[in-house]
N, C-alpha and C positions, 0 to 999 in steps of 0.2 A: 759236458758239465757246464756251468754255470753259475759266475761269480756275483748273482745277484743285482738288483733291481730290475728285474724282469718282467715283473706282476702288477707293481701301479705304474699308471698310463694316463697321460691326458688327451689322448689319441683314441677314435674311434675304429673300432667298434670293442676295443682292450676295455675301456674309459670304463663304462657303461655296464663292461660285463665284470669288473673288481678282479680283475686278472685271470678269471674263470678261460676263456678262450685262448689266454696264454698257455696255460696247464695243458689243454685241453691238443692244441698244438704239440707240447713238448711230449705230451706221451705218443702223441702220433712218431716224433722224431724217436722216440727210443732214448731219449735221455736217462744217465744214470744218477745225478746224484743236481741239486743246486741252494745253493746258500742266501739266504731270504737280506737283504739290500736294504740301505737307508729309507730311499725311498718307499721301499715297498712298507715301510711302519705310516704313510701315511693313509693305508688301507687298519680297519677296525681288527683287535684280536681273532675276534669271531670270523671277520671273514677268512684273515690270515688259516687258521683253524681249518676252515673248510675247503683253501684252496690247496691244504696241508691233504685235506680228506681225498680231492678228488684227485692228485696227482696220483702216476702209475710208478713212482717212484720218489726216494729220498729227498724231504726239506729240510734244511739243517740251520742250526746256530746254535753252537757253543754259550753264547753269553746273553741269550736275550729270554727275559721273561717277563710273566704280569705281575703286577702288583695284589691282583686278588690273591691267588693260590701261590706264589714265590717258586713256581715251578717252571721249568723251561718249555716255550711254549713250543719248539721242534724238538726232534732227536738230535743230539749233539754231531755225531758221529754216523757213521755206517761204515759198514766191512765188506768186499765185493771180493768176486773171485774174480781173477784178470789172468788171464793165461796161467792159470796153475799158479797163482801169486795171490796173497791174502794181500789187499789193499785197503786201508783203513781211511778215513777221508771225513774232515772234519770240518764244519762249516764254524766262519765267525763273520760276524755281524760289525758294522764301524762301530766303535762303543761312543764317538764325539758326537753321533747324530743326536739333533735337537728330536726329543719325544715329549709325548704327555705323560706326566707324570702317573695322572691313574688308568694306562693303559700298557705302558712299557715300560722296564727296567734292562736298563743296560749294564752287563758285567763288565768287569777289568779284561779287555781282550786276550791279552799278554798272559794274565794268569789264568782263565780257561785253556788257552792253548797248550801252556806248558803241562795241567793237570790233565788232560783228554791225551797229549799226546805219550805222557807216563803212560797211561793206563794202556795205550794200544801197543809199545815197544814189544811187549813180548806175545801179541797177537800177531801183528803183520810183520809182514816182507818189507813195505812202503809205505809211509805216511803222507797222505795229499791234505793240502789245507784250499780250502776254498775259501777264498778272503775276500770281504768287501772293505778292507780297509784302508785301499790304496797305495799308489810305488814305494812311497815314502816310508811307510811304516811295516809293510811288508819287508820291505831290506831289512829295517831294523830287526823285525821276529826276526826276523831269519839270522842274526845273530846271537839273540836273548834264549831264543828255544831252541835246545838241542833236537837230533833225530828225526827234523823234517827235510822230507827229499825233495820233493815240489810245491811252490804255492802259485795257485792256478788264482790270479788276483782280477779285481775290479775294479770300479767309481770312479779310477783317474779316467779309464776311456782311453787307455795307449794299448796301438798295436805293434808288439813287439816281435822285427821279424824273426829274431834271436831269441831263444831265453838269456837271461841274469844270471850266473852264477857266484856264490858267495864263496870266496876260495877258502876263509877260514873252517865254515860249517859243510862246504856241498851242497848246499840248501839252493834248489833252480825256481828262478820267478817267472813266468810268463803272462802275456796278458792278452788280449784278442779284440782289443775295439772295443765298439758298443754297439748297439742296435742294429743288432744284426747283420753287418757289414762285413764283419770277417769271421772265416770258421779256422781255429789255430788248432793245431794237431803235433802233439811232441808224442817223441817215441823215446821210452829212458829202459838202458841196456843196463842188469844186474848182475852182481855175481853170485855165484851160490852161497854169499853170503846175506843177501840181501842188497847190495850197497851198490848206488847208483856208481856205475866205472863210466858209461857214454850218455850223449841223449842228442835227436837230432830235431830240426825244427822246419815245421812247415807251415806258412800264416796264407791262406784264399782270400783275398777279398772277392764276394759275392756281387760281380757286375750281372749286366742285363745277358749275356753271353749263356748265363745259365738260366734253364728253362723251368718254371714254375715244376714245383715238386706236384702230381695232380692230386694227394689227398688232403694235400694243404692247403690247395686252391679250393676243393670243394668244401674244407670246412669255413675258409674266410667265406665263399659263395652263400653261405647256410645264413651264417649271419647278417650277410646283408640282405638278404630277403626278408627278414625279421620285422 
């Protein structure tokens, strides 16, 4: 997964292709689910749209829409099976990010979340929040909205070798770097109630030790012959 600004790039050959070659990468990875980032509003609806179209998997945000049609321009949510576990996983958006106006509407974070994760309590097992909203304000959800088990966060850029746990709610915060640098991997133990009892933590940083993935390198290859 992936807590967003993934897709805009001022970096070639990302730049150039409007985050298409990021996508394009992530479904080679088998990615399940990522939550579209401040940044990534400074790419056009329409592309946004279409990078929406060519992913092999879930763009999310809860709280961001256009101003043309007042409708949310990703699916808020998705539902995944995880080991015999309905996991419900909800993307939000920073809502403080500077937009244009006739291109982006930013909702109240805090009340998308709390309204999406109503709706899913009595669907899942687990609620995951894919948050681009930062350490800061993620603690806080994490005490304002009830019935979230992990928020897998972004934009501050911390790698956490721990998760966070909020001891009032249970609510686990993790977070993994940035660009690509580190791959974080939590493992969260339920009971047959649903309810997170354990969870354990494991943060890679990606040195040079590890050898080019080869269908990753052939598709950067592709595009630099271009």
């Amino acid at each position: 997964m992936d807590a967003g600004n993934a897709l805009w790039s001022n970096q070639q050959p990302a730049a150039e292709t409007e985050g298409k070659l990021v996508v394009e990468a992530m479904n080679v990875m088998g990615y399940d689910a990522m939550v579209i980032g401040d940044l990534d509003l400074q790419l056009a609806p329409d592309v946004l749209r279409q990078r929406i179209a060519d992913a092999q998997f879930p763009i999310l945000s809860a709280n961001l829409k256009t101003p043309a049609d007042d409708k949310l321009l990703a699916q808020p949510y998705v539902l995944l099976d995880v080991g015999g576990r309905t996991a419900g996983i909800i993307g939000l958006t920073w809502d403080s990010a500077a937009v244009s106006a006739d291109q982006y509407v930013l909702l109240n974070a805090e009340e998308a979340l709390a309204q999406y994760a109503r709706e899913l309590q009595e669907q899942t097992d687990i609620i995951i929040v894919l948050s681009n909203m930062g350490t800061e304000e993620d603690m806080r959800l994490s005490s304002q909205v009830s019935g979230i088990d992990l928020i897998v966060g972004g934009r501050s850029r911390e790698a956490m070798p721990q998760g966070w746990r909020n001891e009032q709610t249970g609510t686990i915060l993790v977070q993994a770097g940035a660009q690509g640098q580190w791959v974080g991997r939590r493992q969260l133990h339920l009971d047959s109630e649903g309810t997170v009892t354990d969870y354990s933590d494991e943060l890679l940083l990606l040195t040079d030790e590890y050898a080019d993935d080869p269908q990753i390198r052939s598709l950067l290859d592709s595009y630099a012959v271009q």
